[in-house]
LOPA-426580 format. One record per atom (N, C-alpha, C): residue number from 1; atom name; x, y, z. Coordinates in nm, 2 decimals. Atoms other than C-alpha are relative to their C-alpha. Layout:
NODE     k    a        x        y        z
NODE   NUM   CA        X        Y        Z
...
REM end
This chain:
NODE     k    a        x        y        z
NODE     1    N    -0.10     0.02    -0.10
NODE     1   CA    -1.80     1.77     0.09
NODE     1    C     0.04    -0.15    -0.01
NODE     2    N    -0.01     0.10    -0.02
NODE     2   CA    -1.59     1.47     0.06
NODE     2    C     0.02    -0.10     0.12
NODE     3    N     0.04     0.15    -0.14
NODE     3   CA    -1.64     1.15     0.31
NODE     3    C     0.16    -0.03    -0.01
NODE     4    N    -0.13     0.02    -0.11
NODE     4   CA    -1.36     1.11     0.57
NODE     4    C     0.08    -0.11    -0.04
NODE     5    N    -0.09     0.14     0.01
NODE     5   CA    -1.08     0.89     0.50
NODE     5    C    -0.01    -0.07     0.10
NODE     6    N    -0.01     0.14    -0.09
NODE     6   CA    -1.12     0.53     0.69
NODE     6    C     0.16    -0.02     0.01
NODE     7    N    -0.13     0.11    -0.02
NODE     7   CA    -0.80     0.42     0.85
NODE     7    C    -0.01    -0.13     0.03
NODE     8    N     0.01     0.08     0.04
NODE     8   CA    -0.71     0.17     0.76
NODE     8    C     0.09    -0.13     0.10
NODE     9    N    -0.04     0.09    -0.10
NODE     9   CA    -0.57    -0.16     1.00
NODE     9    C     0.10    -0.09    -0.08
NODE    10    N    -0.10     0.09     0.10
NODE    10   CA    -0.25    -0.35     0.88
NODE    10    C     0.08    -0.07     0.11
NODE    11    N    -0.08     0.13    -0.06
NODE    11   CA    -0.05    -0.66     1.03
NODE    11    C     0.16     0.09     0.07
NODE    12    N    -0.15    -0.06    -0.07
NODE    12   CA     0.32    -0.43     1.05
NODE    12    C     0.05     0.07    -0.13
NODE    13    N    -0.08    -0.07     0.07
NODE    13   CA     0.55    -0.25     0.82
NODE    13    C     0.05    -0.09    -0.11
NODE    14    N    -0.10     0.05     0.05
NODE    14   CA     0.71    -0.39     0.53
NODE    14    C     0.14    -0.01     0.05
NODE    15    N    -0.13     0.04    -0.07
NODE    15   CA     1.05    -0.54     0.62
NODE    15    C     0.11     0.08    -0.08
NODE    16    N    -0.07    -0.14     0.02
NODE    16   CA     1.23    -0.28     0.37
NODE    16    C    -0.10     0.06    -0.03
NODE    17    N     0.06    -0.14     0.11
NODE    17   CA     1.16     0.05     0.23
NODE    17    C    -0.01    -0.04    -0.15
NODE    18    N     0.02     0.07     0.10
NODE    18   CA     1.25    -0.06    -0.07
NODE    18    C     0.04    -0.05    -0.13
NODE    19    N    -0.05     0.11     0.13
NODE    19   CA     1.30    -0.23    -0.38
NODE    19    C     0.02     0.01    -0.13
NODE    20    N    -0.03    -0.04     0.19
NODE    20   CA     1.44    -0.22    -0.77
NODE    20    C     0.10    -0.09    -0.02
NODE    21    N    -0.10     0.06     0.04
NODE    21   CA     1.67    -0.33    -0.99
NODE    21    C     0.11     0.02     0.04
NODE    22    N    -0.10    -0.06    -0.08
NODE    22   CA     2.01    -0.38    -0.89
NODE    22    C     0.14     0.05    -0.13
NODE    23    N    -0.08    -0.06     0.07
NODE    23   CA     2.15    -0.32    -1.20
NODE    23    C     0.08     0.11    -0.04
NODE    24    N    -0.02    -0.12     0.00
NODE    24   CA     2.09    -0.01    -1.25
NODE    24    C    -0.05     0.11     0.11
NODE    25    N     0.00    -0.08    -0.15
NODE    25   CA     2.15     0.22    -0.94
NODE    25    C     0.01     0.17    -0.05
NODE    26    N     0.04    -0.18     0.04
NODE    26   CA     2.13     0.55    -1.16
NODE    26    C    -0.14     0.00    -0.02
NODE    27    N     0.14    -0.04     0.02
NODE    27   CA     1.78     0.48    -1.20
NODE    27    C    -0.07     0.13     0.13
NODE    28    N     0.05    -0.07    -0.13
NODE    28   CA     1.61     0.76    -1.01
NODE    28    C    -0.22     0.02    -0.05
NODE    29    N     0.14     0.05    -0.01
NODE    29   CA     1.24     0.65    -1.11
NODE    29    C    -0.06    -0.08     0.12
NODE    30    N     0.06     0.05    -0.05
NODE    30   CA     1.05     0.59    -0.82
NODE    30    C    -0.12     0.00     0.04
NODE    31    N     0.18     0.05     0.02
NODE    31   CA     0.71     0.42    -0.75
NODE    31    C    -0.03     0.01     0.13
NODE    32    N     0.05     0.04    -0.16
NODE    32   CA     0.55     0.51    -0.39
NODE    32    C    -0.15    -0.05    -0.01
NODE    33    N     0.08     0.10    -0.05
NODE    33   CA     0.36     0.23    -0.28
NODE    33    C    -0.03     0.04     0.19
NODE    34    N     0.07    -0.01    -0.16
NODE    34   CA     0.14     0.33     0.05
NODE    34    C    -0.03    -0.14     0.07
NODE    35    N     0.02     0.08    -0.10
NODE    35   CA     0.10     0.10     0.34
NODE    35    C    -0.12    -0.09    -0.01
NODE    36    N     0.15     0.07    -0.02
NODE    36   CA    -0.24     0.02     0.29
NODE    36    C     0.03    -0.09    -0.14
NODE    37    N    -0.03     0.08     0.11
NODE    37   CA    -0.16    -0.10    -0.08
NODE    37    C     0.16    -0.15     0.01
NODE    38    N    -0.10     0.05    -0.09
NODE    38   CA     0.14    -0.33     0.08
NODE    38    C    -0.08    -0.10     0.03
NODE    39    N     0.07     0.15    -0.05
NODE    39   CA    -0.14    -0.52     0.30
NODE    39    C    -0.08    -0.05    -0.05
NODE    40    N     0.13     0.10     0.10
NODE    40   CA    -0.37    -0.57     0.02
NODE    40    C     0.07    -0.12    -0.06
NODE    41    N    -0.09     0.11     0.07
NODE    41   CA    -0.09    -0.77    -0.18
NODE    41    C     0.07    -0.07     0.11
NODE    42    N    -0.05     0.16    -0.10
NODE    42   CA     0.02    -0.96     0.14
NODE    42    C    -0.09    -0.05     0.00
NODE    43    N     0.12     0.04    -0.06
NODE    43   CA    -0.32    -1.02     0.24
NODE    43    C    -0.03    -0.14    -0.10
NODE    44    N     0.02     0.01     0.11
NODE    44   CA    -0.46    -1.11    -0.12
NODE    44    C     0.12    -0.12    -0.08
NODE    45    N    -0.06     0.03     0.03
NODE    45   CA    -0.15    -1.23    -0.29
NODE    45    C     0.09    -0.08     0.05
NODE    46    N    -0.11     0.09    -0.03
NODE    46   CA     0.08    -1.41    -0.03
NODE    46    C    -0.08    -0.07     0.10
NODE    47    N     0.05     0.08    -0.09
NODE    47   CA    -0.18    -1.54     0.21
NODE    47    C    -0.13    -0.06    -0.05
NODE    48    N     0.12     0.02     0.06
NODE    48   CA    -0.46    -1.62    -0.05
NODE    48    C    -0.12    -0.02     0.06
NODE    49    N     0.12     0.00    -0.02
NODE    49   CA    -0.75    -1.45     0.08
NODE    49    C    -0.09     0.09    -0.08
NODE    50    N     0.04    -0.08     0.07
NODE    50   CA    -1.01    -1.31    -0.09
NODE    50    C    -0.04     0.14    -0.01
NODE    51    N     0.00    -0.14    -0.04
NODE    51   CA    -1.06    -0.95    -0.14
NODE    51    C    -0.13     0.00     0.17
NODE    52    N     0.10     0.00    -0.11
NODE    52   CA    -1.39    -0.95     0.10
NODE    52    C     0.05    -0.07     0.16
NODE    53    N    -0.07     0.10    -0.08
NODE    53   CA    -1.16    -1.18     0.34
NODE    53    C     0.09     0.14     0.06
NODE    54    N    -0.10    -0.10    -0.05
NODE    54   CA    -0.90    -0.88     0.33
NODE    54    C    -0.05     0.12     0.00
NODE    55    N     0.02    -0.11    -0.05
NODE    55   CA    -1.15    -0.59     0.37
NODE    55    C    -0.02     0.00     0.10
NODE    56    N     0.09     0.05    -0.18
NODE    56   CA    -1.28    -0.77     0.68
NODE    56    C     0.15     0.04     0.07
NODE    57    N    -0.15    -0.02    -0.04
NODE    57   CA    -0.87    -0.78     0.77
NODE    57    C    -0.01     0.15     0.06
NODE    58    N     0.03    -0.16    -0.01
NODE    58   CA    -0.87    -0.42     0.73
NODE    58    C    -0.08     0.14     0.03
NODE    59    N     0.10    -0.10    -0.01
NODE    59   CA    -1.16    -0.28     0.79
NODE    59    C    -0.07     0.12    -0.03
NODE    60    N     0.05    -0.11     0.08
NODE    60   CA    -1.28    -0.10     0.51
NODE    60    C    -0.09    -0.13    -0.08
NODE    61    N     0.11     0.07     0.04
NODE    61   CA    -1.54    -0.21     0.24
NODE    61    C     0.07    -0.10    -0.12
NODE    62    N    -0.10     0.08     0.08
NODE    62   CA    -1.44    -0.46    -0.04
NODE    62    C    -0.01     0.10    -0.11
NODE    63    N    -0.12    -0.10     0.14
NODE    63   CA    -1.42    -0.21    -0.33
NODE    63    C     0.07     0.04     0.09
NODE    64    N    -0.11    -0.06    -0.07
NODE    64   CA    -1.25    -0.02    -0.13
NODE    64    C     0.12    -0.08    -0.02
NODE    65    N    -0.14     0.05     0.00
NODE    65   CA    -0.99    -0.29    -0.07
NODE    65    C     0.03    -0.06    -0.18
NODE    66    N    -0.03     0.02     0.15
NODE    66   CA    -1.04    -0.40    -0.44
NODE    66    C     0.08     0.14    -0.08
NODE    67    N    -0.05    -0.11    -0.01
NODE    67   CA    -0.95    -0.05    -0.52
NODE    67    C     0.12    -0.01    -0.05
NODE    68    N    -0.16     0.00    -0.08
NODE    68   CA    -0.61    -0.03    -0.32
NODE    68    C     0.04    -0.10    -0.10
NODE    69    N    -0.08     0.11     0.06
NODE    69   CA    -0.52    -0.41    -0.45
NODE    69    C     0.06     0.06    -0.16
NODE    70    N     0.04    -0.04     0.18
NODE    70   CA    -0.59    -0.26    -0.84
NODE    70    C     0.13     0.06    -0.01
NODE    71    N    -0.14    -0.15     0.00
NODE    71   CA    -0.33     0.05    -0.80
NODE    71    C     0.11    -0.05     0.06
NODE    72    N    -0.10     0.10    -0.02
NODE    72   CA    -0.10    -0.20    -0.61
NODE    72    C     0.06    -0.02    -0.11
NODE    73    N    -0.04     0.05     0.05
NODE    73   CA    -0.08    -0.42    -0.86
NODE    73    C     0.10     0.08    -0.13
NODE    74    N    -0.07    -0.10     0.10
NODE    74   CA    -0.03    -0.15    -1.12
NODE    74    C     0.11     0.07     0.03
NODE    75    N    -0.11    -0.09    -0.07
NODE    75   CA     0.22     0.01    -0.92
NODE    75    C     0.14    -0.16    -0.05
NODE    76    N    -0.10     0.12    -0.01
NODE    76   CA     0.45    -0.33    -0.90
NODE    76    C     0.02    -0.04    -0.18
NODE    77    N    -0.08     0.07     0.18
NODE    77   CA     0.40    -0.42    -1.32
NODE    77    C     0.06     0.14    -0.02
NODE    78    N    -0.09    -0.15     0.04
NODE    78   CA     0.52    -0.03    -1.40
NODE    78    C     0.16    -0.04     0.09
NODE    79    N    -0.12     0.00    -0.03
NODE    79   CA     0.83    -0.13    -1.17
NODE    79    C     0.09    -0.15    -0.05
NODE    80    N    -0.03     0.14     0.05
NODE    80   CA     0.90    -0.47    -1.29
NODE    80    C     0.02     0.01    -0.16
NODE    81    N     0.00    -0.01     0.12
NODE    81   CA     0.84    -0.37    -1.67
NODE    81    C     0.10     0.11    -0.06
NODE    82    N    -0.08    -0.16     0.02
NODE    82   CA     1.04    -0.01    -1.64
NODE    82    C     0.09    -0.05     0.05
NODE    83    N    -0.06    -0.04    -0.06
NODE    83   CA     1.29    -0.10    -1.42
NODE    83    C     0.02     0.09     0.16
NODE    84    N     0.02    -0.09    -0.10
NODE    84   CA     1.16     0.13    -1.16
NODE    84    C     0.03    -0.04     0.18
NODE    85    N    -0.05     0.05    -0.13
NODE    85   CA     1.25     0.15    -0.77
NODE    85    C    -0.15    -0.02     0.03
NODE    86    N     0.15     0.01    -0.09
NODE    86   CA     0.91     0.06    -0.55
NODE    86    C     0.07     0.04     0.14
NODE    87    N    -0.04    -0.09    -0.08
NODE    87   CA     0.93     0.26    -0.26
NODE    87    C    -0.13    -0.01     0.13
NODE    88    N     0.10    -0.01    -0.05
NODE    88   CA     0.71     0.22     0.06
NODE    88    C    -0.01     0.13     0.06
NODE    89    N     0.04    -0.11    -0.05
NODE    89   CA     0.56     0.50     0.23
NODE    89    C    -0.10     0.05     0.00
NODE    90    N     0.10    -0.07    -0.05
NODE    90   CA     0.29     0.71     0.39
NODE    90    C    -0.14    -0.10    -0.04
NODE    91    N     0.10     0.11    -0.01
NODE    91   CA    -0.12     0.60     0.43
NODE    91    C    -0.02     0.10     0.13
NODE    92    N     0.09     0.01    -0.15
NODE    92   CA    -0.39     0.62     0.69
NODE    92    C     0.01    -0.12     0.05
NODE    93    N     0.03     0.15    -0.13
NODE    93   CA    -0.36     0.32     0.90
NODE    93    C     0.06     0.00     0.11
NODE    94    N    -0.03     0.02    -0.15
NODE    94   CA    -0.29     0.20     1.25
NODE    94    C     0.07    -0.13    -0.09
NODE    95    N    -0.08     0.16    -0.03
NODE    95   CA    -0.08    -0.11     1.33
NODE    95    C    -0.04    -0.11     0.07
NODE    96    N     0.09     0.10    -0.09
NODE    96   CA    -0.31    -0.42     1.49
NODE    96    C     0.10     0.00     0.11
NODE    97    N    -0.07     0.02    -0.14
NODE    97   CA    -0.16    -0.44     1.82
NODE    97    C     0.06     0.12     0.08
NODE    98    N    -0.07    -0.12    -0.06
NODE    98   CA    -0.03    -0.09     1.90
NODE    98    C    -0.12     0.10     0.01
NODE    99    N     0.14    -0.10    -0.04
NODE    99   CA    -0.41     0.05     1.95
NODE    99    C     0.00     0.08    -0.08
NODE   100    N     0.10    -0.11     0.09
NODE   100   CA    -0.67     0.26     1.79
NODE   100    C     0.06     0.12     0.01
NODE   101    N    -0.10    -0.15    -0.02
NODE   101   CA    -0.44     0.55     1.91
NODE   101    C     0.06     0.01    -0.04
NODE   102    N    -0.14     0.04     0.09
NODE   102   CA    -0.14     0.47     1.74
NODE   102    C    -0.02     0.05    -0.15
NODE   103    N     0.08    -0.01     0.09
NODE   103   CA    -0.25     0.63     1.42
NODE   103    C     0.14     0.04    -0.09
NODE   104    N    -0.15    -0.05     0.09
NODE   104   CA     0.05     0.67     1.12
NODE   104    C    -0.07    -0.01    -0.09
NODE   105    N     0.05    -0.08     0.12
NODE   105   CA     0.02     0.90     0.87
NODE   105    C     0.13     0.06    -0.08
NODE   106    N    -0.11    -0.02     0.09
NODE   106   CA     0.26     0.97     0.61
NODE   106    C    -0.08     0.04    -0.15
NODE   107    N     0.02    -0.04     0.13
NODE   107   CA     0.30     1.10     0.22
NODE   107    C    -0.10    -0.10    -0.10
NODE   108    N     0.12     0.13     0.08
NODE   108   CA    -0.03     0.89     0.08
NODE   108    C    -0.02     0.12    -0.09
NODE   109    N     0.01    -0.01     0.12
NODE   109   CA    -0.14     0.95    -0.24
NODE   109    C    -0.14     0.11    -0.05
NODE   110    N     0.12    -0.14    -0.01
NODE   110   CA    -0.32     1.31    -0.19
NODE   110    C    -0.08     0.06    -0.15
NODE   111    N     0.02     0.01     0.19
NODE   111   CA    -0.47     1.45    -0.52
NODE   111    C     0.07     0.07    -0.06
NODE   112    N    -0.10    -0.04     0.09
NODE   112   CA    -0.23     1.66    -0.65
NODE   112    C     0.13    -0.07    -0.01
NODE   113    N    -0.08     0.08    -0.03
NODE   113   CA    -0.01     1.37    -0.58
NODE   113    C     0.06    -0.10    -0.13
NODE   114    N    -0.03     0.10     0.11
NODE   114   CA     0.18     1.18    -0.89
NODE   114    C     0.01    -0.15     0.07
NODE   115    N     0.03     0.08    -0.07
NODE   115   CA     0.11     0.84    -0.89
NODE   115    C     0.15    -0.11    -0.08
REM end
């Protein structure tokens, strides 16, 4: 039996949905990037903390957040290298300040799920 998904705790929403080239607007390649992968690369990448710094943030373990960061990143060079849109959406997490009740769940990256 597999062990329960940890929700996961994040700062807020990205400020868009999201993001591509603007060149090309027939592209219809897109890359969904979950919420939780979002606050690893703010966390990590725009506030330079270390992973163990940003599982504490989050409150999961550090692979764990090492993980997430990994398939981030890889998500972002496939849209940067291809052209591709990046796209946020779905995840287990709450929102720090809107309570342990508050729970948003959306299209996260199930296993029959392309990635």
């Amino acid at each position: 039996m597999p062990r329960p998904t940890i929700i996961r705790s994040v700062h807020g929403l990205p400020p868009y949905r999201l993001y591509g080239p603007l060149d090309n607007r027939s592209n219809t390649d897109i890359i969904i990037m979950s919420i939780e992968e979002y606050e690893t690369i703010r966390l990590i990448d725009e506030l330079d903390h270390s992973q163990a710094e940003c599982a504490d943030e989050m409150g999961i373990g550090r692979t764990t957040a090492q993980r997430i960061y990994n398939n981030a990143r890889k998500k972002i060079a496939n849209c940067l290298v291809y052209g591709k849109t990046l796209q946020f959406e779905g995840g287990d997490y709450f929102i720090k300040g809107q309570g342990q009740g508050r729970r948003q769940q959306g299209r996260g990256m199930g296993r029959n799920r392309q990635r």
